[in-house]
DRENDO-1510 file (C-alpha; in Angstrom, 1 decimal, always signed):
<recs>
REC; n; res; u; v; w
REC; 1; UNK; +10.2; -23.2; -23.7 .
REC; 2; UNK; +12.0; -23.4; -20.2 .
REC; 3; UNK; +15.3; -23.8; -21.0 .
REC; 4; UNK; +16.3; -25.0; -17.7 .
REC; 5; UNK; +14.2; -28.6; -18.6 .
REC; 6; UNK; +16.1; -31.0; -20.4 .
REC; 7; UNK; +15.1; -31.4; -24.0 .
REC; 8; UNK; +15.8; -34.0; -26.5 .
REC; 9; UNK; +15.5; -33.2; -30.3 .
REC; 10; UNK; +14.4; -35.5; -33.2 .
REC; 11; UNK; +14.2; -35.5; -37.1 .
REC; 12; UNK; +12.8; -37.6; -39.8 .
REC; 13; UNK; +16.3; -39.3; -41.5 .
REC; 14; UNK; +14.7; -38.2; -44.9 .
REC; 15; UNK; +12.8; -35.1; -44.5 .
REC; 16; UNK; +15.4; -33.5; -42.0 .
REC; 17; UNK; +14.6; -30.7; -39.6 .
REC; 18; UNK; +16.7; -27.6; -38.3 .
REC; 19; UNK; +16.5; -25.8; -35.1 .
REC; 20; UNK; +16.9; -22.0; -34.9 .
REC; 21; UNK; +17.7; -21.3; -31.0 .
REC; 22; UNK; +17.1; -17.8; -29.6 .
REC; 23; UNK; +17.8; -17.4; -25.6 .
REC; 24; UNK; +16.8; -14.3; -24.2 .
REC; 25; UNK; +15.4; -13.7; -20.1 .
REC; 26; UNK; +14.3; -10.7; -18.4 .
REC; 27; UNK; +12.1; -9.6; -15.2 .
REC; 28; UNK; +9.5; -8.3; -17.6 .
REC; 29; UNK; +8.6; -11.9; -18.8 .
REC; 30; UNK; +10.0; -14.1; -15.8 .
REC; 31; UNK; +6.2; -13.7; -14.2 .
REC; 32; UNK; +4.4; -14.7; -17.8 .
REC; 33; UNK; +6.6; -17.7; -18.1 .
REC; 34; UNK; +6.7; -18.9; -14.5 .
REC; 35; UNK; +2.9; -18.7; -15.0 .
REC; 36; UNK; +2.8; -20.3; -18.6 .
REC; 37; UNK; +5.3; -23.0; -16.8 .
REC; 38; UNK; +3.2; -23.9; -14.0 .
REC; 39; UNK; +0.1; -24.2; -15.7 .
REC; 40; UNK; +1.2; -26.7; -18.4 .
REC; 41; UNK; +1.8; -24.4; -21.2 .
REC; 42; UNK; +5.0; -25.0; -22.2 .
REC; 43; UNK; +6.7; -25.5; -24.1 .
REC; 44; UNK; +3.9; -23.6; -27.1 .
REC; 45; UNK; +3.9; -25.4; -30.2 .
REC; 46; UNK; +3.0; -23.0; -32.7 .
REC; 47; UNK; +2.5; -23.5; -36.5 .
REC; 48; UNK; +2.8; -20.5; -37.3 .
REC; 49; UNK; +5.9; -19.7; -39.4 .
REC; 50; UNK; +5.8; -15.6; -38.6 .
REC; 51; UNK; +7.5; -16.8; -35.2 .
REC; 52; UNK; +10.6; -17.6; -37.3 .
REC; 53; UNK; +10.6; -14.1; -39.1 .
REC; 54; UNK; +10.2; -12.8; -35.6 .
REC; 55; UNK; +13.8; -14.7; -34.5 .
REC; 56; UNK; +15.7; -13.3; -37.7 .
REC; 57; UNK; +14.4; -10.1; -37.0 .
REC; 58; UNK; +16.1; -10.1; -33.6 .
REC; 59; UNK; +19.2; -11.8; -35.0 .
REC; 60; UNK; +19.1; -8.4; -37.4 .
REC; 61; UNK; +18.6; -5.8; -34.9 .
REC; 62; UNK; +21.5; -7.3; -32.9 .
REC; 63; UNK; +23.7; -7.2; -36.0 .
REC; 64; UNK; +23.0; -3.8; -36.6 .
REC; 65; UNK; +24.3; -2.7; -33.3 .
REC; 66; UNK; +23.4; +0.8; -32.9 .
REC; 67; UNK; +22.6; +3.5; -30.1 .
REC; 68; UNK; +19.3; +1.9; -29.3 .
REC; 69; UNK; +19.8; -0.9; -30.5 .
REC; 70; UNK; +19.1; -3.2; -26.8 .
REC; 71; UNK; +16.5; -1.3; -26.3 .
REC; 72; UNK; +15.1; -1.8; -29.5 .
REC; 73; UNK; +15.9; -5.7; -29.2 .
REC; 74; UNK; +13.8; -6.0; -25.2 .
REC; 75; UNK; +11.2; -4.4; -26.8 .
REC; 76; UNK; +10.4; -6.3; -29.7 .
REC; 77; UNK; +10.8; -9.5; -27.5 .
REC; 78; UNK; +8.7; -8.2; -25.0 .
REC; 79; UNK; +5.4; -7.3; -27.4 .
REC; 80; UNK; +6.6; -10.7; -29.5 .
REC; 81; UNK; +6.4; -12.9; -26.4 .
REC; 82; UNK; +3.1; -11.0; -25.1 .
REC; 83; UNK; +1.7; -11.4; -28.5 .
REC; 84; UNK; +2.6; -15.4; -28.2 .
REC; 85; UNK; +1.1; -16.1; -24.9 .
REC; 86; UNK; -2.0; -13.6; -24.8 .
REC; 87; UNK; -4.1; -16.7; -25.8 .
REC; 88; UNK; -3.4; -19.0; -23.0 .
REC; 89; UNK; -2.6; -16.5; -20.2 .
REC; 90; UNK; -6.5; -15.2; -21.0 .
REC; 91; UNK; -7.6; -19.0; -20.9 .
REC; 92; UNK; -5.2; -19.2; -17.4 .
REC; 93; UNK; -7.3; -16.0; -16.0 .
REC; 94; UNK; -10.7; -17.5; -16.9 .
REC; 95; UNK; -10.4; -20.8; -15.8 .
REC; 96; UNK; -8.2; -20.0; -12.6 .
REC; 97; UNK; -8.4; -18.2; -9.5 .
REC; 98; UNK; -6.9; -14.9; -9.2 .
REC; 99; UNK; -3.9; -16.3; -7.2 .
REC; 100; UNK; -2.4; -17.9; -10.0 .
REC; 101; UNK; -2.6; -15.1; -12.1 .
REC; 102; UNK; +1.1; -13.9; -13.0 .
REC; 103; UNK; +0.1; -10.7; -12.0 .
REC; 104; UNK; -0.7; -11.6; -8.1 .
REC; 105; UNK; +2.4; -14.2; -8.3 .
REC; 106; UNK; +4.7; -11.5; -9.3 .
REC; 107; UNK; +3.1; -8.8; -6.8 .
REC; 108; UNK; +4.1; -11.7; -3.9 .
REC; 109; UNK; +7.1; -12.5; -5.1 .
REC; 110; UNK; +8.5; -9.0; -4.8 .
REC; 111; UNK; +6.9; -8.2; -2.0 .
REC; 112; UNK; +8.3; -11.1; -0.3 .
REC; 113; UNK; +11.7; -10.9; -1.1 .
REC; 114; UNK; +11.9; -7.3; -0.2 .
REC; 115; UNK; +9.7; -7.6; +3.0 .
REC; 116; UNK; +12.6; -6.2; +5.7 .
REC; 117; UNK; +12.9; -3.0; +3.7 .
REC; 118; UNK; +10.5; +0.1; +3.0 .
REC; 119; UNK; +8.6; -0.5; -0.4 .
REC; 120; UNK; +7.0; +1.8; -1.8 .
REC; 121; UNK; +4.5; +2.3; -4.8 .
REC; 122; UNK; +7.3; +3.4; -7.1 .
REC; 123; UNK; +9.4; +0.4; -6.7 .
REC; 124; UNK; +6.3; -2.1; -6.6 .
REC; 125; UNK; +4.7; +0.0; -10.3 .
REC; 126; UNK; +8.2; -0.3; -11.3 .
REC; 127; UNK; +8.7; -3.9; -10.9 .
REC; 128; UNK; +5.9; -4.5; -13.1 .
REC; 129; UNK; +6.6; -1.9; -15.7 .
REC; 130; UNK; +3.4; +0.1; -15.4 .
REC; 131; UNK; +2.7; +3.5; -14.1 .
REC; 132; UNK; +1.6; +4.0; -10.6 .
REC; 133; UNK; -2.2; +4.9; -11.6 .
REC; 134; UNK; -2.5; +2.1; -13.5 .
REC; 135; UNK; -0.5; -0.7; -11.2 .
REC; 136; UNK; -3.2; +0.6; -8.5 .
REC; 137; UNK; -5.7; +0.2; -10.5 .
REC; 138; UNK; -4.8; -3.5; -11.2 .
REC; 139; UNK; -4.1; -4.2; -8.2 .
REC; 140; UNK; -7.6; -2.8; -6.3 .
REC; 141; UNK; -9.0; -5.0; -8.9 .
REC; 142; UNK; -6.8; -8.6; -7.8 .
REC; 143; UNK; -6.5; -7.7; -4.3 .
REC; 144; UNK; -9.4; -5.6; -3.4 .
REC; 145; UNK; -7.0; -3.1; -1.3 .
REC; 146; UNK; -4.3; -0.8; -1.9 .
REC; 147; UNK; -0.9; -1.7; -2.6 .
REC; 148; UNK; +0.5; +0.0; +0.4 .
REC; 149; UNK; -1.8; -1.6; +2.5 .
REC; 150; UNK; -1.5; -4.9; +1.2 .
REC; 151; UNK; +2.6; -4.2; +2.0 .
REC; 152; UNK; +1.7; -3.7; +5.8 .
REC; 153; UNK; -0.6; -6.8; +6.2 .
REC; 154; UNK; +2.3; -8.9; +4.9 .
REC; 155; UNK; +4.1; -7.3; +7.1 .
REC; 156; UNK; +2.3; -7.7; +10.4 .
REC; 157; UNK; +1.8; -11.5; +9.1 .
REC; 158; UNK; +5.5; -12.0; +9.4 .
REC; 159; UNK; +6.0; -9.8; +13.1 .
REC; 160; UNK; +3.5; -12.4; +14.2 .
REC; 161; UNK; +6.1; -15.2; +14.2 .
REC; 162; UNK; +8.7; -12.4; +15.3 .
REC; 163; UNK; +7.2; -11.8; +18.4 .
REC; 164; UNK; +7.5; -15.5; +19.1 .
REC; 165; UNK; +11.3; -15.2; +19.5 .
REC; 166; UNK; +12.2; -14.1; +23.2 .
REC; 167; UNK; +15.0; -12.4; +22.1 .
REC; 168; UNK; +13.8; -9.8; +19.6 .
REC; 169; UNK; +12.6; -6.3; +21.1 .
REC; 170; UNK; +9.5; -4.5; +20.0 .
REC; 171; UNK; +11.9; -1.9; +18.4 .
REC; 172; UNK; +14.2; -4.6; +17.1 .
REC; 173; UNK; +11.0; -6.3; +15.1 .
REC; 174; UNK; +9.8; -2.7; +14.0 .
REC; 175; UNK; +12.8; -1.3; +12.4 .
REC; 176; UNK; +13.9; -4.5; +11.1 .
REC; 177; UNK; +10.0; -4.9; +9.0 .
REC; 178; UNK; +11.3; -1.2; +7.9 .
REC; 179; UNK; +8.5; +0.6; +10.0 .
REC; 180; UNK; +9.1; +4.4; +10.4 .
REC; 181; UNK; +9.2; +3.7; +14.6 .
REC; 182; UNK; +8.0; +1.4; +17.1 .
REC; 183; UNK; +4.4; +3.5; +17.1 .
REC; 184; UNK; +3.8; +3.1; +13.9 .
REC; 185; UNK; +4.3; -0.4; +13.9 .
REC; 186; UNK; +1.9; -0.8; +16.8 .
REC; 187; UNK; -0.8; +1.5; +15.5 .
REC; 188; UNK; -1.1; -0.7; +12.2 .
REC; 189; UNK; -0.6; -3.9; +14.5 .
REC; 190; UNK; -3.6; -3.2; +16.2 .
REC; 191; UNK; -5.7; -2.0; +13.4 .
REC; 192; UNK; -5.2; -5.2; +11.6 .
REC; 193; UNK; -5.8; -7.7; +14.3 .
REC; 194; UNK; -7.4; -5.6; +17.2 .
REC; 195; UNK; -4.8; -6.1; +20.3 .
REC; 196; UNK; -1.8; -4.2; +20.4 .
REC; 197; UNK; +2.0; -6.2; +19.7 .
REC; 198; UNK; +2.5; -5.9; +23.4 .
REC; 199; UNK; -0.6; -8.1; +24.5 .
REC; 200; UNK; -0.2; -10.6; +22.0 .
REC; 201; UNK; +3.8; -10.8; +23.4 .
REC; 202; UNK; +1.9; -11.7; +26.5 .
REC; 203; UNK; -0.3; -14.0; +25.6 .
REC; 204; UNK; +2.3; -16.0; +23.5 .
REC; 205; UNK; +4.0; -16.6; +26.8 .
REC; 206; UNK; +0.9; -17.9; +28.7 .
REC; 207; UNK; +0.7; -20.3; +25.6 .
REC; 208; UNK; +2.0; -23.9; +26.6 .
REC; 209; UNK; +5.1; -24.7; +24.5 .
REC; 210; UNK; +4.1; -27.3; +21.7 .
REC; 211; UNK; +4.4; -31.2; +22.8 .
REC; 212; UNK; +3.6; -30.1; +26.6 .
REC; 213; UNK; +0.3; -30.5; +28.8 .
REC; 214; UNK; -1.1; -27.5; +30.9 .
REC; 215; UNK; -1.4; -28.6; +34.1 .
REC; 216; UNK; -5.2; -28.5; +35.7 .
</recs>
């Protein structure tokens, strides 16, 4: 259930009804639900009564409160939650195309947001809590590239409209993409779309501005 939706509650007068409320959030399932959310499956209306077990359970290991005991607690959710939604995020894969998968919309979320600074396998296997073998593998298999390659594409994507501002210097747009110089940034320029960032500067200002006429 998203708990940022506005819910109303009803009961039979006679055979009354009682709600047990659990609120929990996390990075680790913020992709699954997002996913879940967009695709109409939620909130999940289960009849099975294991899911209440499953709450007290928490409600215990919170109680209990020792060493481990958050860990314990994030862990449980997680393979609980997993265990929930398994069924429809497999129908969501099936019927869908790989963009909506959580997976892809969590890889493009993070990449996104951290697009100005160097990312790196670590953080991006990190992000998704797997290890860096098998995030690449995953990944090959959604994106058919490499992770750090898909990084620089979505990085030359954005220096395309950077180059369109007079005032930003080659440098300026390199180091601020987080590229290790200006070289490097025109080296992978160039091997994505085949003209260096230099020509294409050049040909943005032979370019008409939008709403004008070239003159004949």
């Amino acid at each position: 259930m998203k708990l940022t939706d506005h819910h109303k509650y009803y009961t039979d007068k006679v055979d009354t009804a009682h709600i047990i409320f659990f609120h929990f959030r996390g990075k680790m399932l913020t992709p699954i639900l997002n996913c879940l959310y967009v695709h109409g499956c939620l909130p999940i209306i289960l009849q099975d009564t294991s899911v209440i077990d499953c709450i007290y359970h928490c409600f215990e290991i919170t109680s209990q409160q020792s060493h481990d005991f958050e860990y314990d607690l994030s862990s449980f959710i997680y393979q609980t939650v997993i265990k929930i939604t398994k069924p429809y995020l497999s129908k969501i894969n099936r019927c869908s195309v790989k963009e909506n998968s959580w997976f892809v919309d969590a890889v493009y979320v993070y990449v996104d947001n951290h697009i100005y600074e160097k990312i790196t396998l670590e953080q991006l296997s990190e992000e998704l809590h797997m290890s860096k073998f098998y995030f690449s593998k995953v990944f090959k298999n959604f994106f058919n590239t490499s992770p750090m390659q898909f990084v620089l594409f979505r990085k030359i994507q954005l220096s395309l409209k950077l180059l369109s501002d007079p005032k930003l210097s080659l440098n300026d747009i390199a180091y601020t993409l987080g590229f290790a110089d200006l070289c490097h940034f025109s080296r992978t320029f160039k091997n994505q779309l085949g003209i260096s960032p230099t020509s294409y500067k050049k040909i943005l200002r032979t370019v008409p501005p939008k709403g004008t006429e070239a003159q004949i």
